[in-house]
C-alpha positions in Angstrom: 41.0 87.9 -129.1 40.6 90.5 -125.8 42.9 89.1 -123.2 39.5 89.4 -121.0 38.4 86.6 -123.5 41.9 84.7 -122.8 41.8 84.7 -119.2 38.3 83.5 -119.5 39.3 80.7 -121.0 42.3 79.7 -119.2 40.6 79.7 -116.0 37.9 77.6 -117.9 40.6 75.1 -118.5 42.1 75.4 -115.4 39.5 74.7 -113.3 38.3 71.9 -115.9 42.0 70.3 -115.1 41.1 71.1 -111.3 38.2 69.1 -111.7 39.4 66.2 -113.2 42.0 65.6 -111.2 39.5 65.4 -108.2 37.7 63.3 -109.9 40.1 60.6 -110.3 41.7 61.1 -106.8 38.0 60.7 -105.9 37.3 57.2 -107.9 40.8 55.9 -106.6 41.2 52.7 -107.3 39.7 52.2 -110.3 42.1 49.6 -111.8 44.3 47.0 -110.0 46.3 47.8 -107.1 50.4 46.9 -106.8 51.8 45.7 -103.8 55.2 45.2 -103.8 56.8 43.4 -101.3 60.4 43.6 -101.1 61.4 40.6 -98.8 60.9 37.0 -99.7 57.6 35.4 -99.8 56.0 32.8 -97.4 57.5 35.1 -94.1 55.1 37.4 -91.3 55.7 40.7 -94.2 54.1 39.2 -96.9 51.6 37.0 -94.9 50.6 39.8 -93.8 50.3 42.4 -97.4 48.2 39.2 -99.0 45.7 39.0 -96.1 45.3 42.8 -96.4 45.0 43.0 -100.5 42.3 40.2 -100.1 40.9 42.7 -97.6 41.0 45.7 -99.5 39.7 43.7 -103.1 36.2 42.8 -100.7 36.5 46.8 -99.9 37.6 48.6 -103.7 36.2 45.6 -105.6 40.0 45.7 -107.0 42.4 43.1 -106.9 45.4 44.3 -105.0 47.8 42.3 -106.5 51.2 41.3 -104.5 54.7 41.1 -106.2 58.0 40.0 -104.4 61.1 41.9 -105.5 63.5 41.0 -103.2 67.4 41.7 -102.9 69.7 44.0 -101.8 68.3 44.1 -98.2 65.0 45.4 -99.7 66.4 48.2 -101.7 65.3 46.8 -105.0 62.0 46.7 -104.5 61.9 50.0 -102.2 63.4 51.3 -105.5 60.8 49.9 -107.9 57.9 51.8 -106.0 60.0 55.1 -105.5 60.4 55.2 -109.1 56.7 54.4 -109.8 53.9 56.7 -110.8 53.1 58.5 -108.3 49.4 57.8 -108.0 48.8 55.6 -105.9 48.4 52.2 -107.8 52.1 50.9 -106.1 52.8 50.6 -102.6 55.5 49.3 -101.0 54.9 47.3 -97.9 58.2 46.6 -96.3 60.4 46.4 -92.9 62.0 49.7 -91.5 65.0 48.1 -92.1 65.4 49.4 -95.6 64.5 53.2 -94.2 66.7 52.9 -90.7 69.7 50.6 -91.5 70.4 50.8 -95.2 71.1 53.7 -95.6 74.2 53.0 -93.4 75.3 50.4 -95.0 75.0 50.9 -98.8 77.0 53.4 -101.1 73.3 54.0 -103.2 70.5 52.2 -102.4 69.2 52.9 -106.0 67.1 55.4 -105.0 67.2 58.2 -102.6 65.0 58.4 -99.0 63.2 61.6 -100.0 61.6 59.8 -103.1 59.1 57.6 -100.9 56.4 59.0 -98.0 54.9 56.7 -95.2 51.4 56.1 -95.5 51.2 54.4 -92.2 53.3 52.0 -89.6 51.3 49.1 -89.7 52.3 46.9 -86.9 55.7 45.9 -85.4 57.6 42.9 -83.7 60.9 41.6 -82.5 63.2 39.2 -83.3 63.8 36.4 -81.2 67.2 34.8 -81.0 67.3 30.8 -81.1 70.0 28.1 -80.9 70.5 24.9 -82.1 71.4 22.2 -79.4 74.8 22.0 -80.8 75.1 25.8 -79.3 75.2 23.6 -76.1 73.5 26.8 -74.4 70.2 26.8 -72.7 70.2 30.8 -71.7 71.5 33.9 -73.6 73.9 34.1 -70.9 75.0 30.6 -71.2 75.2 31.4 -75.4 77.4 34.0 -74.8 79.9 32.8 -72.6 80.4 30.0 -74.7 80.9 33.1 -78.1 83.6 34.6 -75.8 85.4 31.5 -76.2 84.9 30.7 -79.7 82.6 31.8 -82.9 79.4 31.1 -82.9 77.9 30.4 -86.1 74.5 32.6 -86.5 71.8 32.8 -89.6 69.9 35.8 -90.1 67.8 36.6 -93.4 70.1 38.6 -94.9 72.6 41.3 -95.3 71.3 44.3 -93.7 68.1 42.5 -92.5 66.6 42.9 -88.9 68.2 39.9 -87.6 72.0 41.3 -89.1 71.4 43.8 -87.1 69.9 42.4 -84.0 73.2 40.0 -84.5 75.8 43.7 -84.2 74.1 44.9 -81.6 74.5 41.8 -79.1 78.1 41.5 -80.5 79.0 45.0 -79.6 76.7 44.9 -76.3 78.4 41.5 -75.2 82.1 41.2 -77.0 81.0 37.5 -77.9 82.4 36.1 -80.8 79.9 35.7 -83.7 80.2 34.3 -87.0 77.3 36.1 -89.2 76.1 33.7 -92.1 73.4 35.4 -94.4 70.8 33.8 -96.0 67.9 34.6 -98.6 65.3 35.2 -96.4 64.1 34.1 -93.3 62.8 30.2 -94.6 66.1 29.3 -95.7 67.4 31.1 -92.3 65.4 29.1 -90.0 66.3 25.9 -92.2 70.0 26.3 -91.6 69.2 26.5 -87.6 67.2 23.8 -87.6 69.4 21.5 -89.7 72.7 22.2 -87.8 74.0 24.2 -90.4 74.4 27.3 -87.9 74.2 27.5 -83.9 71.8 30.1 -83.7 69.9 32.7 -85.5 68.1 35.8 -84.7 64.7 35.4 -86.8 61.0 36.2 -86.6 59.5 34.3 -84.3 56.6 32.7 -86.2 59.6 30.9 -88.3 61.1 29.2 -85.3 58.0 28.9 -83.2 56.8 25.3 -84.2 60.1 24.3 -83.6 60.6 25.9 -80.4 57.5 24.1 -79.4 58.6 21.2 -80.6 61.5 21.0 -78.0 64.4 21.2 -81.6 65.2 24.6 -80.8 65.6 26.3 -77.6 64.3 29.9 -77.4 66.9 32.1 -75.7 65.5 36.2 -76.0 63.5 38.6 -77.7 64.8 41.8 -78.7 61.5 43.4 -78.7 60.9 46.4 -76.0 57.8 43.6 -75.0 57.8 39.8 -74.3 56.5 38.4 -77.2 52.6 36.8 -77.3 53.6 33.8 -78.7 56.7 32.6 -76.3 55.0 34.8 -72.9 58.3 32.9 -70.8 61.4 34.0 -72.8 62.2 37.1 -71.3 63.5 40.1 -73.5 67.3 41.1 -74.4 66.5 44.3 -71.7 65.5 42.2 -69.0 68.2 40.2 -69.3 70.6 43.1 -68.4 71.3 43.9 -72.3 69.0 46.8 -73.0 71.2 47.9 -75.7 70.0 44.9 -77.8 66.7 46.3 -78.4 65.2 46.0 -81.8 61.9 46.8 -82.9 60.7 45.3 -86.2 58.3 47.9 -87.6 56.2 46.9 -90.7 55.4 49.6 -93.2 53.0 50.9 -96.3 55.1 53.5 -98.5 54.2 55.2 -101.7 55.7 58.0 -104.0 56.4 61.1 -102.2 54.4 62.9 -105.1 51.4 60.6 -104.4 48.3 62.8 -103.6 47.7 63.3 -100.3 43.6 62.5 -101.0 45.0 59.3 -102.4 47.0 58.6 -99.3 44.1 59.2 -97.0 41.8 57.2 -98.8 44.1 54.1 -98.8 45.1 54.8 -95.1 41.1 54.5 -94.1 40.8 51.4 -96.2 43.5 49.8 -94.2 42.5 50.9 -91.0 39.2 49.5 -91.3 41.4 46.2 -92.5 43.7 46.1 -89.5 40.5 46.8 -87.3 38.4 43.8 -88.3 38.3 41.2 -85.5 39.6 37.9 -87.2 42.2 40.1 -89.1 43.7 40.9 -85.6 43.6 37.5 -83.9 45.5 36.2 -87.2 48.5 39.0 -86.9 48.6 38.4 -83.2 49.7 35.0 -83.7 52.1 35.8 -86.4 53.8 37.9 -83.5 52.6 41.0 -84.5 52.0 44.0 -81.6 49.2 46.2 -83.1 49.6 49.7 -83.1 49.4 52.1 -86.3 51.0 55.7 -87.0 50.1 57.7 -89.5 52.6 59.1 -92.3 53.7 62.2 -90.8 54.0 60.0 -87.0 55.6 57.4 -89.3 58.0 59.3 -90.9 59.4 61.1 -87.3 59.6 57.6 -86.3 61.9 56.6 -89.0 63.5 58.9 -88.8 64.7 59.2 -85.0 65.1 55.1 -85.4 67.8 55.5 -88.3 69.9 58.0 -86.3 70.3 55.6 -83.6 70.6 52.8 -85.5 73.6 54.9 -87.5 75.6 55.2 -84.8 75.2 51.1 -84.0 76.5 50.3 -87.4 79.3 52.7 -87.3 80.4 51.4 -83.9 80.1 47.7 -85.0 81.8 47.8 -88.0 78.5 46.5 -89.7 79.0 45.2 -93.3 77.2 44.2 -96.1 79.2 42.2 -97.9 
């Protein structure tokens, strides 16, 4: 055979390879979509990735199904998705926290940052920070004058969550004394507040809201760079002369770094048009939700300017895991 003949023929089945490979980035999805969410089901996260996979289903005309794989302050199922095929059939939609404050705290995270690419920022929040009435404290001020004195017992969702953060930087910000008690997720959190079990917590709001409202719970600050939309009169962590409490949640769709970038864009545009829809808005606005997407590469600088600063926090508080 004339090499003439043989390059011929491998640029026959190159281009055939070419081709086929466009066409199924160009069909994506063709078969069920994964969403894995790797914090605890029921809370604001993965409220938030059903409402969009029912979207998306009415869009593809595929179920986009959601898993919770929860543990280790999200690394497990952050792992599960960096260790997926990278075409596009799992996405992980999950909290910055596992990008900007893990990476501080754990040894190995069972997989490594470079493994996993932003297909958008979503949507962010704050945390709000709650007592119990047996926190005997009706301000932030009054909270921590009484931690200077002795512990004060808080919940958060977890080791490493937003709220064990939120928790480090008001102890380092204010020297009060606080007693961090984890818990596996932010239900069981909100649970031990409003049973006694712990004096305060810093939690998503639409946990503690109802309660709030309800005059069981006394809403103290929000750690949010914005009041939130739900609780318009509790002033943020910055207005009340703590600016170094500030913690923005910041909700996330991530996929194999290896994933094709014409399957990125065609999911991105599906959710777009799904955070864009009128009733879809109203219903993540009172979940506590500020609207606002980035796009990977935005998303990625994001992350990663948010972990270097959240680095030196942890290092300076003595923030643990365990």
């Amino acid at each position: 055979m004339s090499k003439s003949v043989v390059r011929a023929l491998g640029l026959a089945l190159a281009l055939s390879a070419a081709t086929g490979a466009a066409s199924a980035q160009g069909s994506y999805p063709d078969k069920p979509v994964r969403f894995v969410v790797n914090f605890t089901a029921g809370g604001p996260l993965d409220i938030m990735a059903r409402m969009m996979g029912e979207r998306l289903n009415a869009i593809f005309k595929q179920p986009f199904v959601v898993e919770n794989k929860t543990g280790s302050g999200g690394n497990i199922g952050a792992a599960a998705v960096a260790n997926a095929a990278p075409d596009g059939y799992t996405v992980l939609i999950g909290l910055d926290s596992t990008f900007t404050v893990n990476p501080s705290l754990y040894a190995s995270q069972g997989f490594s940052l470079d493994q996993l690419k932003p297909v958008m920022r979503l949507a962010s929040s704050g945390m709000l920070i709650a007592a119990h009435p047996s926190a005997k404290a009706d301000t932030l001020k009054g909270l921590i004058e009484r931690g200077h004195k002795d512990p004060i017992t808080f919940s958060s969702a977890g080791n490493g969550s937003p709220g064990h953060l939120s928790l480090s930087m008001l102890q380092q910000a204010t020297g009060m004394k606080i007693n961090h008690i984890p818990y596996r997720g932010n239900a069981p959190a909100v649970l031990a507040l409003v049973s006694g079990e712990v004096q305060a917590a810093a939690l998503a709001t639409p946990g503690l809201l109802q309660h709030v409202n309800a005059g069981t719970l006394k809403a103290l600050a929000v750690t949010g760079s914005q009041r939130s939309p739900l609780l318009p009169s509790v002033p943020t962590t910055a207005e009340l002369g703590y600016p170094e409490v500030r913690q923005d949640v910041l909700y996330l769709a991530m996929v194999p770094a290896q994933t094709p970038d014409a399957v990125v864009q065609t999911l991105r545009k599906a959710i777009e048009q799904v955070l864009a829809q009128p009733d879809v808005q109203q219903r993540l606005r009172a979940m506590d939700f500020t609207l606002g997407t980035l796009d990977g590469e935005a998303a990625a600088k994001e992350l990663a300017g948010v972990r270097e600063r959240y680095a030196k926090i942890i290092k300076s508080a003595g923030m643990k895991v365990d």
